[in-house]
C-alpha positions as CSV (number, residue, x, y, z in Angstrom):
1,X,-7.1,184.5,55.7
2,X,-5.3,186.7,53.5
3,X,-5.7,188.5,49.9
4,X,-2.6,187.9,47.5
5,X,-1.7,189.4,44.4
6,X,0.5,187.0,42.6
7,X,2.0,188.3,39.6
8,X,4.3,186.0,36.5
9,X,3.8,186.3,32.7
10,X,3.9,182.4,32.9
11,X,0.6,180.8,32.9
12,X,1.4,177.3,34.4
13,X,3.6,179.3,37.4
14,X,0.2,181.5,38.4
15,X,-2.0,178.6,38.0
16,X,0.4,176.5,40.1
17,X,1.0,179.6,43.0
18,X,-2.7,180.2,42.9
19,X,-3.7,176.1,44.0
20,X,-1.0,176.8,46.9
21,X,-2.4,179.4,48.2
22,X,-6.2,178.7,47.7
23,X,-5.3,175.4,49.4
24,X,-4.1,177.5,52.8
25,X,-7.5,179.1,52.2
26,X,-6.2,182.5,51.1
27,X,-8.0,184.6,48.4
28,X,-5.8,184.9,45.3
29,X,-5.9,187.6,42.4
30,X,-3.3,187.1,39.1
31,X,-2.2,189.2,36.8
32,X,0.3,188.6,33.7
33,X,1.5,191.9,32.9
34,X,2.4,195.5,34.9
35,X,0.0,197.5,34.0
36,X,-3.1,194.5,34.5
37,X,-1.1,194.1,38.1
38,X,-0.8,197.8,38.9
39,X,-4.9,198.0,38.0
40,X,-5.7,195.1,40.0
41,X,-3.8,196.4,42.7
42,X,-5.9,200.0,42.6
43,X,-8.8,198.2,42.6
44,X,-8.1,196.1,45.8
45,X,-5.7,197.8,47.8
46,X,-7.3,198.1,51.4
47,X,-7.7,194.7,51.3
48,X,-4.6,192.8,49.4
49,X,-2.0,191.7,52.2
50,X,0.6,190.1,50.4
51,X,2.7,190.9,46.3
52,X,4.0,187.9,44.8
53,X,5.9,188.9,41.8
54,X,7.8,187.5,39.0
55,X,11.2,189.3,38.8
56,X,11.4,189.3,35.4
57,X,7.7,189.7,33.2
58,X,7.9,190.8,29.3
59,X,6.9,193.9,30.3
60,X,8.6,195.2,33.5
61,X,10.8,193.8,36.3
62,X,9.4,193.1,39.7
63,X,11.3,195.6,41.6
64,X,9.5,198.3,39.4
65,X,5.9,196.7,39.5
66,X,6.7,196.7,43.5
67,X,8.0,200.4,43.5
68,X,4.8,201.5,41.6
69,X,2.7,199.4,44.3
70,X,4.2,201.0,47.2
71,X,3.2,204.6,46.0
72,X,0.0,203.5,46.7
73,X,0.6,201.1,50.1
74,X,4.2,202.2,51.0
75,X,4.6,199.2,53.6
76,X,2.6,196.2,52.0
77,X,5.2,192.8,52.2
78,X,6.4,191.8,48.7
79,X,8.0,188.5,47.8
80,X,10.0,188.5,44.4
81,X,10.6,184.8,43.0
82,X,12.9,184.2,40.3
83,X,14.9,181.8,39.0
84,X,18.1,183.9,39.6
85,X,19.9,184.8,42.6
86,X,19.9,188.5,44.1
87,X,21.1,189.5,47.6
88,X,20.1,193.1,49.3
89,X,22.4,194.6,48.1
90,X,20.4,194.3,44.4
91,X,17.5,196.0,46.1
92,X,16.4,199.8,44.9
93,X,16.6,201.8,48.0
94,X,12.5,202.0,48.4
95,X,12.6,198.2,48.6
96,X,14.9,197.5,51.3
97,X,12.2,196.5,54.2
98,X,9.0,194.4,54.1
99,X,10.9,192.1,50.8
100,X,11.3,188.3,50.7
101,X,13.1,186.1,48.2
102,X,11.7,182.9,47.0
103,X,14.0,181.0,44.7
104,X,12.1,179.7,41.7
105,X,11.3,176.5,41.3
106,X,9.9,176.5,44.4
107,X,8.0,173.8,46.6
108,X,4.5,174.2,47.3
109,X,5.4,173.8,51.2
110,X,8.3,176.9,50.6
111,X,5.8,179.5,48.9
112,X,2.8,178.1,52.1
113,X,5.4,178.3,54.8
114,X,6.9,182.0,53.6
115,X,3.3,183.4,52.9
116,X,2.6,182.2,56.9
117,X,5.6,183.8,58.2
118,X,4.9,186.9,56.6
119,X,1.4,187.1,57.9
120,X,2.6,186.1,61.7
């Protein structure tokens, strides 16, 4: 199955992402801040398959944590999930392929069924 990086300042959100995701059998690393996300990220890049990242953390919004990501693995799928709405058009430039939206709160079958599309 696949490695995911999932990424939110909110405790009970990562916990609850990580159960999904463990429970398709996937291998899950979290991080609460930027900078603990970018060094994870380093650490495990030839083998993460999938981002999963707040859009908004304390520290930095998800469309930057993703742009410093993909100067390392320019093509790796990223899903930002927030609680507000954002169309394409609300995309930096460098983020217009490989992204997915999932709108926050999210069912446990949504974040499973999005992860498998991506990885099919």
């Amino acid at each position: 199955m696949a490695k995911i990086l999932v990424i939110d300042d909110e405790e009970m959100i990562r916990s609850l992402a990580e159960r999904i995701l463990q429970r398709d059998s996937h291998t899950v690393l979290t991080a609460e801040t930027s900078a603990n996300a970018i060094s994870l990220f380093k650490e495990h890049s030839n083998s993460t398959d999938i981002i999963l990242v707040d859009m908004l953390l304390d520290d930095m919004n998800g469309f930057d944590i993703l742009s410093e990501i993909r100067k390392i693995a320019p093509n790796i799928p990223g899903v930002i999930s927030s609680g507000n709405i954002y169309n394409d058009n609300d995309l930096p430039e460098d983020l217009k392929q490989n992204i997915y939206f999932l709108q926050k709160p999210y069912k446990a079958s949504q974040l499973s069924e999005l992860v498998n599309s991506i990885l099919s």
